[in-house]
gemmi code that builds the backbone of each chain (N, CA, C; Angstrom):
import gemmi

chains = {
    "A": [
        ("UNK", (17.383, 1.420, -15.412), (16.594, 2.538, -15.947), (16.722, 3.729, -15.002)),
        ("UNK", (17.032, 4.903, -15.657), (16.670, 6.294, -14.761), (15.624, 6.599, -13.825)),
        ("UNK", (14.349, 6.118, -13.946), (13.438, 6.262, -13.939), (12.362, 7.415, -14.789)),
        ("UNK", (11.325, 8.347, -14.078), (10.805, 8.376, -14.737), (11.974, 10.482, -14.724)),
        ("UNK", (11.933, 10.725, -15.962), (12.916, 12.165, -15.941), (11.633, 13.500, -16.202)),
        ("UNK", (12.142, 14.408, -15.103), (11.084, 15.629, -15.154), (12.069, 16.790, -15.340)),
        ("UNK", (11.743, 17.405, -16.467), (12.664, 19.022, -16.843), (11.613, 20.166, -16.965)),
        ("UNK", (12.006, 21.505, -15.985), (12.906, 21.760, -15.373), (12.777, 21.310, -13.802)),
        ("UNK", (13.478, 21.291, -12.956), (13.152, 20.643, -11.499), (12.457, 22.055, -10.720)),
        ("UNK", (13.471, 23.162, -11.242), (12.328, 24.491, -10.856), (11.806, 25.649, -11.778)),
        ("UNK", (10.564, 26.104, -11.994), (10.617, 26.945, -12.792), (10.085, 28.585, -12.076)),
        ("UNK", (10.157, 29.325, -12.259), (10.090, 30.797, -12.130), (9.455, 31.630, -13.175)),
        ("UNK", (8.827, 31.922, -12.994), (7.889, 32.777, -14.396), (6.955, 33.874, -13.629)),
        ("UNK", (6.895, 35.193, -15.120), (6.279, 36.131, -14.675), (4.622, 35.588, -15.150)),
        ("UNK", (3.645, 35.778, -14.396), (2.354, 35.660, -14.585), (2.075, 36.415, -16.645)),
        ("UNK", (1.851, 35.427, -17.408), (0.782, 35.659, -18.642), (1.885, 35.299, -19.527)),
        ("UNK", (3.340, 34.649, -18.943), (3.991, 33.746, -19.426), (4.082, 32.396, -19.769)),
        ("UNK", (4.032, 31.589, -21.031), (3.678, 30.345, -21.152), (5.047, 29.290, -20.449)),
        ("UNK", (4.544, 28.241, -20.127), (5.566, 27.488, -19.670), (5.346, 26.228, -19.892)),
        ("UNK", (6.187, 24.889, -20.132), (6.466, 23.994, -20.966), (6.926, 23.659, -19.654)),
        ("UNK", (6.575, 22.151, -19.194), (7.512, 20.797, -18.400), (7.173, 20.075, -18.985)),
        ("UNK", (8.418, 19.501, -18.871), (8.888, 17.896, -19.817), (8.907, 16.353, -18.659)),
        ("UNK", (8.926, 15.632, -19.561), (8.578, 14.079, -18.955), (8.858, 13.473, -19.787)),
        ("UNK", (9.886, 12.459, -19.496), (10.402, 11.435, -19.973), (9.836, 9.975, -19.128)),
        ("UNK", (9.125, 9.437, -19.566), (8.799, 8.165, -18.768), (9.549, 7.025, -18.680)),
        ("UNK", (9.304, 5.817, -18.194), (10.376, 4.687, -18.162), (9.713, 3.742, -19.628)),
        ("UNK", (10.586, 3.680, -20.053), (11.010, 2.591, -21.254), (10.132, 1.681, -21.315)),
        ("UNK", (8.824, 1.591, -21.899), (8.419, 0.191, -21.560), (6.819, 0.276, -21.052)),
        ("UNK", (7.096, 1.734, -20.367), (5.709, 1.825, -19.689), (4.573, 2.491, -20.408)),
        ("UNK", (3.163, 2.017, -20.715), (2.346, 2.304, -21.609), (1.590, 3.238, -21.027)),
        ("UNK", (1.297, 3.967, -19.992), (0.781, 4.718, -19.599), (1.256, 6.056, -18.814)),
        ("UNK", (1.028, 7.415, -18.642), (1.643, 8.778, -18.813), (0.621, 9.207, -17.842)),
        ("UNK", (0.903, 9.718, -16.526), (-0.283, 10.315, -15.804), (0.694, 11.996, -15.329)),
        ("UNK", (-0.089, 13.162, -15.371), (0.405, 14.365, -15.268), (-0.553, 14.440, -13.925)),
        ("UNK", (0.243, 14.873, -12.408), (-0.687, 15.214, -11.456), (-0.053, 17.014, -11.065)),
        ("UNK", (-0.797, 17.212, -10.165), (-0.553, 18.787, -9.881), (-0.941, 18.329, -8.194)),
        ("UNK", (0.069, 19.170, -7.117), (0.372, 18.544, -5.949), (0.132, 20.400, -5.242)),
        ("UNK", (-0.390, 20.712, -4.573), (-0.719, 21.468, -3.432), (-0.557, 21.480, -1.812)),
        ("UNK", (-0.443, 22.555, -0.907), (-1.132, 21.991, 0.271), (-2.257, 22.023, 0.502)),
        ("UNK", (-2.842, 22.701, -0.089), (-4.708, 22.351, 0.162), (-5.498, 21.753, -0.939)),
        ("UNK", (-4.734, 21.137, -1.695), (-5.787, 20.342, -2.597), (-5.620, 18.976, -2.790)),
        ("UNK", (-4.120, 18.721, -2.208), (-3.078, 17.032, -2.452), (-2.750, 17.178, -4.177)),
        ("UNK", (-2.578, 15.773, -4.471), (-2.200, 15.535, -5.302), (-3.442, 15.213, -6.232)),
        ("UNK", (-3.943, 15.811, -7.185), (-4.448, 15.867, -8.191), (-4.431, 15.952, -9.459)),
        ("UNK", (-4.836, 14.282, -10.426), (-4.975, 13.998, -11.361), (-5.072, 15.488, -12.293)),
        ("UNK", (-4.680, 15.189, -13.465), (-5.127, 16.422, -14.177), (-5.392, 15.315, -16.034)),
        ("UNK", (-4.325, 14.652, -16.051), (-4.644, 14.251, -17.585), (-3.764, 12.593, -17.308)),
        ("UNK", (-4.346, 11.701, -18.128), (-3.507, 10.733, -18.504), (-3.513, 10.262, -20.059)),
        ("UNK", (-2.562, 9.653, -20.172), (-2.076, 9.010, -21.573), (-1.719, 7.377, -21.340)),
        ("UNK", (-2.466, 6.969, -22.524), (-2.258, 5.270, -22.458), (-1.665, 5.154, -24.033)),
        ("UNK", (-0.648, 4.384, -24.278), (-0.306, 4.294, -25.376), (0.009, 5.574, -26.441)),
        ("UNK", (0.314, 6.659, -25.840), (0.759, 8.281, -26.188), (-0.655, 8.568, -26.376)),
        ("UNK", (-2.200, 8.343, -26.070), (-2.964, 9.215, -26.701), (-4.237, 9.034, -25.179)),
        ("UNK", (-4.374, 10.825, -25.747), (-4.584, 11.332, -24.248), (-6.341, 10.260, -24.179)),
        ("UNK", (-6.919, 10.161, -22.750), (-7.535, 9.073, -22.460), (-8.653, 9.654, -21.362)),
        ("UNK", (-7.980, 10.501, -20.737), (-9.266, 11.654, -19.775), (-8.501, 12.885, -19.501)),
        ("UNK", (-8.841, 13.830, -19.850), (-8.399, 15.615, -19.545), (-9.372, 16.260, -18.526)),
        ("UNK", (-10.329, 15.073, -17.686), (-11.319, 16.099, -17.156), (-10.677, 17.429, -15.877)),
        ("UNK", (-9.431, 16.299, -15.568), (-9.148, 17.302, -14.710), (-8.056, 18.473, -15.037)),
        ("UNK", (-7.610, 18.541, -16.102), (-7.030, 19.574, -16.627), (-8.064, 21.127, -16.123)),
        ("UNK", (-7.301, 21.959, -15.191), (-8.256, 23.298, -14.388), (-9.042, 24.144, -15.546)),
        ("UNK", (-8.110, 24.294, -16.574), (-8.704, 25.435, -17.523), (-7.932, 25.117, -19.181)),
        ("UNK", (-8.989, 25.746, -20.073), (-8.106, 25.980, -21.373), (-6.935, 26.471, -21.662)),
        ("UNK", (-6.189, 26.838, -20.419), (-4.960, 27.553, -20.558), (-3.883, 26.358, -20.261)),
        ("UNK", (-4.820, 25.043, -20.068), (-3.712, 24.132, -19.893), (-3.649, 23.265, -20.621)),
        ("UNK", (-2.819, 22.703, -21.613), (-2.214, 21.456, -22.515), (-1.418, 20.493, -22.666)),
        ("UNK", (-1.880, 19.320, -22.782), (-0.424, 18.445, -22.869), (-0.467, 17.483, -23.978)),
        ("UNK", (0.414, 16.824, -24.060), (0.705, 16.252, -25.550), (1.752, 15.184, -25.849)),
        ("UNK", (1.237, 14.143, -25.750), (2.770, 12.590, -26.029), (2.923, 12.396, -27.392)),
        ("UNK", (3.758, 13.175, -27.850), (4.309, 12.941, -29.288), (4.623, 11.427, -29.891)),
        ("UNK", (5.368, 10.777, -28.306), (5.920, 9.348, -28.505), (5.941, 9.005, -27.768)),
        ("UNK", (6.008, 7.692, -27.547), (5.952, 6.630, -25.740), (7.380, 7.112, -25.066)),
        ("UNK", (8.085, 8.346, -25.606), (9.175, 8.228, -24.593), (9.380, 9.800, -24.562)),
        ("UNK", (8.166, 10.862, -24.685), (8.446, 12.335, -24.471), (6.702, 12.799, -24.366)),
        ("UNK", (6.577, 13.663, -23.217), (5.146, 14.120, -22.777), (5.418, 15.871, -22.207)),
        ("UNK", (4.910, 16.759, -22.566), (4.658, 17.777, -22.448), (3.716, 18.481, -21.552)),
        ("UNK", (3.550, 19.305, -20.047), (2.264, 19.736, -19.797), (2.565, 21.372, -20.521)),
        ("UNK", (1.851, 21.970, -21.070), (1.579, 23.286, -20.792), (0.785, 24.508, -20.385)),
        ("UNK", (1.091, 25.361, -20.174), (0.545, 25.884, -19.593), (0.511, 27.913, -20.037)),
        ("UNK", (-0.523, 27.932, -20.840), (-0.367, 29.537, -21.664), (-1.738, 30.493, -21.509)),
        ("UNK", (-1.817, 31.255, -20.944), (-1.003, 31.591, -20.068), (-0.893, 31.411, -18.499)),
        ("UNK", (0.239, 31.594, -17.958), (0.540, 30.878, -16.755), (0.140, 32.187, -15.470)),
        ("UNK", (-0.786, 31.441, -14.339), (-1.080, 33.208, -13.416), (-0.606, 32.053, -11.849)),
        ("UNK", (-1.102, 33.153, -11.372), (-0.104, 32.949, -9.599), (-0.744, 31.669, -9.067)),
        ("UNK", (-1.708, 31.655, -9.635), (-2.886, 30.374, -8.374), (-2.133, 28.596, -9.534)),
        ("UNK", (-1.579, 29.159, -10.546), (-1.222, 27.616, -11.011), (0.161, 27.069, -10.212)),
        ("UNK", (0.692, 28.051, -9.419), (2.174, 28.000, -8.870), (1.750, 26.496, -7.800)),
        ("UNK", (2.790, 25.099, -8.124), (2.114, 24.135, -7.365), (3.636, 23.437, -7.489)),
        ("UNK", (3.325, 22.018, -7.278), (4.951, 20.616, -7.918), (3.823, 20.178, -8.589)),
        ("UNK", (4.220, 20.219, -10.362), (3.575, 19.149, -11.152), (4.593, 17.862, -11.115)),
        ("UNK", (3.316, 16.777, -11.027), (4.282, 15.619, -11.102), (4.344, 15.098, -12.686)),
        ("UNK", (5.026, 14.357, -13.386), (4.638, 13.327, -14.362), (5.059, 11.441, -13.509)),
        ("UNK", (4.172, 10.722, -13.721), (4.064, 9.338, -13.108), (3.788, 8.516, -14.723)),
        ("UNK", (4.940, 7.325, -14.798), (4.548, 6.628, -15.442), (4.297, 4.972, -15.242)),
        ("UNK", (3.573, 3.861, -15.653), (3.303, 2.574, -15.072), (3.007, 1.593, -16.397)),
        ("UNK", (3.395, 0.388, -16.269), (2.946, -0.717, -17.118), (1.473, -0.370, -17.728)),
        ("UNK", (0.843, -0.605, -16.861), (-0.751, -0.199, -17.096), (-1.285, 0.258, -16.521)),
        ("UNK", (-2.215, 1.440, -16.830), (-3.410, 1.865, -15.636), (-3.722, 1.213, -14.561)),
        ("UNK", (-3.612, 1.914, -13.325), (-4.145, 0.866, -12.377), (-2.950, 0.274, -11.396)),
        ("UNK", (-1.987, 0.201, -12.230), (-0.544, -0.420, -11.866), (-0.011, 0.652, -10.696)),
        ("UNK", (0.992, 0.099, -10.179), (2.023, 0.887, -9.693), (2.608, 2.294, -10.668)),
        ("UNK", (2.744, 3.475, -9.618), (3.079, 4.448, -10.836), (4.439, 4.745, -10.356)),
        ("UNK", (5.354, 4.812, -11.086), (6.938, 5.689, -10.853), (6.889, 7.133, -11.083)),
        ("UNK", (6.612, 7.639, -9.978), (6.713, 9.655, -10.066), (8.286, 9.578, -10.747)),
        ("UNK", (8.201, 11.315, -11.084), (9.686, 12.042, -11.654), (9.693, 12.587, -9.854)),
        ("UNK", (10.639, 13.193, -10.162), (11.113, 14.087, -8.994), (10.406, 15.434, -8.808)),
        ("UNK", (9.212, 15.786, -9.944), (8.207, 16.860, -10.149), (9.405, 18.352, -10.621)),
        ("UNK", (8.378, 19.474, -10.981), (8.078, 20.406, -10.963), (7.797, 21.605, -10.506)),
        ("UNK", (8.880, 22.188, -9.692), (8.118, 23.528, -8.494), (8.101, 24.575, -9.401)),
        ("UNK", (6.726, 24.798, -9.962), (6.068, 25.743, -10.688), (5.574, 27.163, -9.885)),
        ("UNK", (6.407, 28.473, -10.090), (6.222, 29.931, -9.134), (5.838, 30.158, -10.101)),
        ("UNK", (4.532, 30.599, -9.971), (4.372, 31.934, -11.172), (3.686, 33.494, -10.247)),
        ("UNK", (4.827, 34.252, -10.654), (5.047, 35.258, -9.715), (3.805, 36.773, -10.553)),
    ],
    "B": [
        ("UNK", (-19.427, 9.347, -6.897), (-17.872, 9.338, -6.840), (-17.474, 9.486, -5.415)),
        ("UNK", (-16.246, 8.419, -5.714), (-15.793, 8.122, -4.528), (-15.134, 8.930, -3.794)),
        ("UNK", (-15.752, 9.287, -2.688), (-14.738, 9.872, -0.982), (-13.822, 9.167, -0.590)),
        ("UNK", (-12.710, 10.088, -0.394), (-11.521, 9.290, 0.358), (-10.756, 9.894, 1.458)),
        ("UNK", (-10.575, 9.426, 2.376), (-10.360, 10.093, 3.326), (-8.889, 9.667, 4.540)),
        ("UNK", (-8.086, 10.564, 4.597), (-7.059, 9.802, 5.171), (-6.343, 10.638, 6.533)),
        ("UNK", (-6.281, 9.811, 7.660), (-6.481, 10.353, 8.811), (-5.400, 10.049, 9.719)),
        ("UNK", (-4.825, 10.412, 11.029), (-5.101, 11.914, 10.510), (-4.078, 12.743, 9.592)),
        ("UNK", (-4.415, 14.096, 9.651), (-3.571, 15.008, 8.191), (-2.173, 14.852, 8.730)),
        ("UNK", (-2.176, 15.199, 10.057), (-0.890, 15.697, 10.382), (-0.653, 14.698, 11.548)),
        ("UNK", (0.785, 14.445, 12.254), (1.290, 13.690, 12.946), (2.923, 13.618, 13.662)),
        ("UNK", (2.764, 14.313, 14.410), (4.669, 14.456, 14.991), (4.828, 13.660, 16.351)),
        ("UNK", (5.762, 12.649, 16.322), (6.157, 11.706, 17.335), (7.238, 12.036, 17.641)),
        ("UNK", (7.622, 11.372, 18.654), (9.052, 11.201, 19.053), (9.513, 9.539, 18.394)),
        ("UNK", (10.752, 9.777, 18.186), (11.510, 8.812, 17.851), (10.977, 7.455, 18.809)),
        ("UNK", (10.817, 6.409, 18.473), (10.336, 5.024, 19.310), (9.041, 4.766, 19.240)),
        ("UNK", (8.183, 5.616, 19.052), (6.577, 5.251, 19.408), (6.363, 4.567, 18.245)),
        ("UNK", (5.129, 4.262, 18.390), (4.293, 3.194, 17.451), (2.998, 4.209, 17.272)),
        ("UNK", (3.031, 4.305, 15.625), (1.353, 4.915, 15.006), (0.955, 4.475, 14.096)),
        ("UNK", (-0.265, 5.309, 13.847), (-1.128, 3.996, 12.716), (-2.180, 5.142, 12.025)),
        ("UNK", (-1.627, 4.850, 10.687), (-2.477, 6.117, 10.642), (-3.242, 5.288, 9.417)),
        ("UNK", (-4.637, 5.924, 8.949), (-5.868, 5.610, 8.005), (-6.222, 6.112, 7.008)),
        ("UNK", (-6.511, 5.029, 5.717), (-7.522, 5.090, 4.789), (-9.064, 4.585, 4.382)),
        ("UNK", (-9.763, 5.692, 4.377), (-10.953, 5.399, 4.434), (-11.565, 5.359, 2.853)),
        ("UNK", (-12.608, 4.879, 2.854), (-13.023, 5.320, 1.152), (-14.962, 4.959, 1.863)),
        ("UNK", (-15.833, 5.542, 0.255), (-16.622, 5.452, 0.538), (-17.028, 3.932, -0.342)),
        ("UNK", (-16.129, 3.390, -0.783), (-16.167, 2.509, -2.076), (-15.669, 1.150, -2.029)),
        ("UNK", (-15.984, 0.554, -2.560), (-15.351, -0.715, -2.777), (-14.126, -0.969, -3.698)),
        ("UNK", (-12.630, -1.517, -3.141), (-11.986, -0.886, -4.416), (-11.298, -2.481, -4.169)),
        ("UNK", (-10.867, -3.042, -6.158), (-10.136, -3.831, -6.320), (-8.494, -4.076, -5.247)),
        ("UNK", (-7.812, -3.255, -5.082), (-6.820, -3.431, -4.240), (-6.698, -1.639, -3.962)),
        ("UNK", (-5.287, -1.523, -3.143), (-5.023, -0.181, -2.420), (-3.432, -0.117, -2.841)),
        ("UNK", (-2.923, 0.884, -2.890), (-1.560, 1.448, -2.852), (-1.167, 2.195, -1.660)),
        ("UNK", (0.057, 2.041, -1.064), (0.399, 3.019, -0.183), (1.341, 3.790, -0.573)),
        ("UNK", (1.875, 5.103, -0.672), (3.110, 5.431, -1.200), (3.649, 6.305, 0.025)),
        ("UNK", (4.841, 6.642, -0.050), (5.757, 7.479, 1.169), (6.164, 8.599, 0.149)),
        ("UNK", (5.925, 9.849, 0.283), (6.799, 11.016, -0.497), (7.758, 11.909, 0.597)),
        ("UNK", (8.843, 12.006, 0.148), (9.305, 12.666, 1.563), (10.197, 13.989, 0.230)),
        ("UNK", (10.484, 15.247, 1.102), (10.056, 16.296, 1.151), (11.361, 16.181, -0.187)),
        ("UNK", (10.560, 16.906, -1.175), (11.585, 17.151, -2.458), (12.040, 16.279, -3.465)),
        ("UNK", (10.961, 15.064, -3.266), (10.900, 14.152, -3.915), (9.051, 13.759, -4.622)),
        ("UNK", (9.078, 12.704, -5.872), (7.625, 12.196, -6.116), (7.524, 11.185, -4.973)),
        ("UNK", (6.227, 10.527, -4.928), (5.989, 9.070, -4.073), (6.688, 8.226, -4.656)),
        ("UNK", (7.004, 7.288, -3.638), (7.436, 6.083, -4.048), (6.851, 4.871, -3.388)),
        ("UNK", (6.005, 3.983, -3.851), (5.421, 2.860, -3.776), (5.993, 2.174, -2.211)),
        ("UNK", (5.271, 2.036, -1.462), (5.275, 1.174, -0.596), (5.207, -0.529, -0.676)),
        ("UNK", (3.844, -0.715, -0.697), (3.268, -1.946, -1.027), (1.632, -1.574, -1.716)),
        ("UNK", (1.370, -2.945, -1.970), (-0.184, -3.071, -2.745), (-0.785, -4.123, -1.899)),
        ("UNK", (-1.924, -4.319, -1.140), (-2.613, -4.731, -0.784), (-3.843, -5.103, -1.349)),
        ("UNK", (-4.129, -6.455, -1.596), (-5.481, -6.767, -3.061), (-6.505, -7.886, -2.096)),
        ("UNK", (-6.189, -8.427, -1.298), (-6.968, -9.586, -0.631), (-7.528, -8.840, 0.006)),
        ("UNK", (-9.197, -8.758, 0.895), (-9.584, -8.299, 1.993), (-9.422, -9.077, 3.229)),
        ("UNK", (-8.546, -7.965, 4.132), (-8.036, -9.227, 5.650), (-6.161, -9.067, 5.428)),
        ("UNK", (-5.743, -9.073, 4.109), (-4.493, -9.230, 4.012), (-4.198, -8.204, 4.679)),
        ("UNK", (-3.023, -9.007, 5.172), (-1.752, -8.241, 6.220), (0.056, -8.337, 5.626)),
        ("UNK", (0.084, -6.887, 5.083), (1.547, -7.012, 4.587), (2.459, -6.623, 5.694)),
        ("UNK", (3.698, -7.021, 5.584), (4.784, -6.100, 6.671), (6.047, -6.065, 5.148)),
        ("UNK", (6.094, -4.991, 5.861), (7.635, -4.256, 5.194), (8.740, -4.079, 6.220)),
        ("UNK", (9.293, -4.526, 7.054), (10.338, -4.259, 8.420), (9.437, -3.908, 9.216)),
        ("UNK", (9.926, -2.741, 9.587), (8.831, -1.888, 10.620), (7.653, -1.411, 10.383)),
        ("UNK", (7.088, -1.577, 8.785), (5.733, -0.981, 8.495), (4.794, -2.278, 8.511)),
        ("UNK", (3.325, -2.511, 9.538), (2.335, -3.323, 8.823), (1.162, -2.819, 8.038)),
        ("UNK", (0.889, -3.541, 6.930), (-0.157, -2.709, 6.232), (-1.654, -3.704, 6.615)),
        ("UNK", (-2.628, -3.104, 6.639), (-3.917, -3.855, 6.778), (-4.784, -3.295, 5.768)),
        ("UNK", (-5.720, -4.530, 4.693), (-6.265, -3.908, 4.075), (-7.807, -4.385, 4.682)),
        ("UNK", (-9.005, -3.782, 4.813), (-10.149, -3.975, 5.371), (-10.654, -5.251, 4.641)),
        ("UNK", (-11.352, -6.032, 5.645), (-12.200, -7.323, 5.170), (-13.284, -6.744, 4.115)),
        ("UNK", (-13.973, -5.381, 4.206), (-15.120, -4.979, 3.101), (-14.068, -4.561, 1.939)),
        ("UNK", (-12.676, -4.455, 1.824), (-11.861, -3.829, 0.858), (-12.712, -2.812, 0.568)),
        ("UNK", (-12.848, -1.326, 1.869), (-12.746, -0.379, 1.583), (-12.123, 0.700, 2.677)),
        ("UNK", (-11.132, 0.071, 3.164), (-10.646, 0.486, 4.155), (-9.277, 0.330, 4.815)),
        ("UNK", (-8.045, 1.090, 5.068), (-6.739, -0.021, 5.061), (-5.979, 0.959, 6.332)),
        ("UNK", (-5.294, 0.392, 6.708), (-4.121, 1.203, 7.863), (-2.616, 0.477, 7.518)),
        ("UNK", (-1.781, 1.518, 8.047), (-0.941, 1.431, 8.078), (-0.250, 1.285, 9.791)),
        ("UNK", (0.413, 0.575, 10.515), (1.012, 0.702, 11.381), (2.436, 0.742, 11.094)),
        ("UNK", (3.150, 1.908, 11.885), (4.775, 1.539, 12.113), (4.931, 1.365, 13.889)),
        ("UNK", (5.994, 0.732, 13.604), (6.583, -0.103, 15.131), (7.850, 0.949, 15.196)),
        ("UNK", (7.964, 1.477, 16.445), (9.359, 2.346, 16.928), (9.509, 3.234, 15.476)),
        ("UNK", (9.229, 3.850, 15.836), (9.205, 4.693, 14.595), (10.628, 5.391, 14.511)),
        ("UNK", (11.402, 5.740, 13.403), (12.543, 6.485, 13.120), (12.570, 7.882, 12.480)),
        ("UNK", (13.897, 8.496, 12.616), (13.473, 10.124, 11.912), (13.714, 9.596, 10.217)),
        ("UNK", (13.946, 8.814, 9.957), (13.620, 8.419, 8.371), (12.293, 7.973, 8.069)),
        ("UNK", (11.382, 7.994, 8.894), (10.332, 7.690, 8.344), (9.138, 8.712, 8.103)),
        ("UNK", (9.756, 10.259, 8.283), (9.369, 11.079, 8.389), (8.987, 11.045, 6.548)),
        ("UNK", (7.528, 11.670, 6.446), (7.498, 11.687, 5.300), (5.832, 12.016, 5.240)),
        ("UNK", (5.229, 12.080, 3.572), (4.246, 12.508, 3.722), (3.158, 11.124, 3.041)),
        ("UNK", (2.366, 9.845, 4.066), (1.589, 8.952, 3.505), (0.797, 8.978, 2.642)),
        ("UNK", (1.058, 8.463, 1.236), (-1.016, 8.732, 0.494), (-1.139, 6.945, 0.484)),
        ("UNK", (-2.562, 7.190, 0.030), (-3.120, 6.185, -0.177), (-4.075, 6.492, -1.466)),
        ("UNK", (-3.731, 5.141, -2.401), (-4.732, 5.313, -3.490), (-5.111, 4.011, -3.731)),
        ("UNK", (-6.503, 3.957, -3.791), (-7.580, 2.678, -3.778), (-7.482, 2.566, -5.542)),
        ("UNK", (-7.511, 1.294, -5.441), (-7.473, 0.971, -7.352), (-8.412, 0.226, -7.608)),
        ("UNK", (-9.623, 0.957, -8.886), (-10.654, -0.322, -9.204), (-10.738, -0.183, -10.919)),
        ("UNK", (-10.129, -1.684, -10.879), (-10.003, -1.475, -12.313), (-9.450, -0.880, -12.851)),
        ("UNK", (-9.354, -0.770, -14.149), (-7.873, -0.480, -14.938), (-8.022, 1.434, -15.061)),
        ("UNK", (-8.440, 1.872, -13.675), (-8.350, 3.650, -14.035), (-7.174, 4.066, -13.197)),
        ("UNK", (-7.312, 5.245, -13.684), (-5.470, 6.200, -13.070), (-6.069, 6.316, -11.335)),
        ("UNK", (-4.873, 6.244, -10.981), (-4.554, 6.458, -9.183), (-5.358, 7.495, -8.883)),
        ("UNK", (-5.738, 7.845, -8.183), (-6.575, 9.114, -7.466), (-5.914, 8.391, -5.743)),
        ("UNK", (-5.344, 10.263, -5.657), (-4.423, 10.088, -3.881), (-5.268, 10.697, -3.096)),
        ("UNK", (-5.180, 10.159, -1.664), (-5.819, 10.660, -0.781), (-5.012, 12.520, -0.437)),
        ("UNK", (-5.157, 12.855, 0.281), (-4.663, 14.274, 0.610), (-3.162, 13.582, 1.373)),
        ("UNK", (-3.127, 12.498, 2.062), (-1.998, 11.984, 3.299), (-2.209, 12.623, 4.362)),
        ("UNK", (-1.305, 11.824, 5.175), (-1.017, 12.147, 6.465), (0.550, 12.447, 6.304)),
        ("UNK", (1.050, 13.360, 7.311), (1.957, 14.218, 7.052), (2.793, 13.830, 8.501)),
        ("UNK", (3.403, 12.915, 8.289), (4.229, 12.316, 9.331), (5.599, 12.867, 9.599)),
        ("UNK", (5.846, 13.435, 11.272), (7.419, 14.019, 11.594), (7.944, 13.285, 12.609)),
        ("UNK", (8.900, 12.368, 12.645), (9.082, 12.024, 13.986), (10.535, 12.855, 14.438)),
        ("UNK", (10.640, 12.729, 15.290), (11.385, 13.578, 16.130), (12.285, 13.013, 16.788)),
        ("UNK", (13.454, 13.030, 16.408), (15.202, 12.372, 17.428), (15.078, 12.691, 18.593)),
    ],
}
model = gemmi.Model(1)
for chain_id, residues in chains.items():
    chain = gemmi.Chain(chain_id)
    for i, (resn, *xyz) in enumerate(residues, 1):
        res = gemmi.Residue()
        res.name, res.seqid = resn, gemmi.SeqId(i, " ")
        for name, pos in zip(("N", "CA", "C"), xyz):
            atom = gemmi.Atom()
            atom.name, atom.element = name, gemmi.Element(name[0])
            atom.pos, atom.b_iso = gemmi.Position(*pos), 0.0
            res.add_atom(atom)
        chain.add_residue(res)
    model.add_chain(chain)
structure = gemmi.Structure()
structure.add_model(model)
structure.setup_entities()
């Protein structure tokens, strides 16, 4: 298996621009966790998915942020519109089950300029 | 809700020494995760520690998880410049998503 696949590896955007990262999880695995990684905040939960349907959004920051598992093998975060303080590495992590071991992507270096 | 706390943040050795760095929680947790992320990459799983008292080794890494299972360390022996990297720790109770500590931010030095 690939593991878990994150598109784009970098993104660049002007602030009040929407932006779309993709996640492909591993084959098999029933659960979808989206984190957002800082130096002053770590790595922080934002949404997970068990079986493609979302399960806690508390930590999603604001209404300007969305995500969405169409199917156990494609997950979406977005983000409309996008301003300077969201600029972070989103991760996507996927695992057998909650709780389990998680397989990160290679993340997300999100600039929003 | 649980505090977690992992100590210390930062850490630069020289190549050979031995450190040990900590996870604290305010909680009681079913087992612990350790993961290693090193720079430009996600984490990648270390080990899982679930017994309280258990003692894992990985080569040069020992893991300790606390007898109250709310508490765990990590030791490395002679440390290498590959082991440079950034530690989390995430306590697991029950079937909820990972929550990471901030890490410790390990450099060792050739």
């Amino acid at each position: 298996d690939a593991g878990v696949i994150q598109s784009p590896r970098h993104e660049v955007t002007e602030m009040g621009q929407e932006v779309t990262l993709r996640c492909k999880p591993i084959s098999g695995h029933n659960s979808l966790f989206w984190y957002r990684q800082t130096m002053m905040r770590g790595l922080e939960l934002l949404i997970y998915f068990n079986n493609n349907v979302p399960i806690d959004d508390s930590g999603m920051p604001e209404d300007r942020f969305s995500a969405k598992m169409p199917n156990a093998s494609f997950s979406t975060l977005k983000i409309q519109p996008s301003e300077p303080r969201d600029s972070a590495v989103y991760f996507c992590a996927s695992s057998f089950r909650t709780g389990q071991a998680a397989f990160f992507g290679q993340g997300t270096r999100l600039t929003v300029v | 809700t649980q505090l977690l706390e992992q100590s210390p943040q930062f850490l630069s050795i020289q190549e050979g020494e031995n450190l040990t760095v900590y996870c604290n929680s305010s909680s009681v947790f079913s087992s612990l995760q350790w993961y290693r992320q090193e720079p430009g990459e996600g984490p990648v799983l270390l080990v899982t520690v679930v017994t309280g008292g258990e003692v894992k080794k990985l080569k040069r890494l020992t893991f300790q998880f606390g007898d109250a299972r709310k508490d765990s360390s990590l030791h490395i022996t002679a440390a290498q410049p590959g082991d440079t990297g950034l530690y989390l720790c995430a306590p697991v109770s029950g079937n909820t998503p990972l929550v990471f500590g901030k890490g410790t931010r390990l450099s060792v030095i050739a």
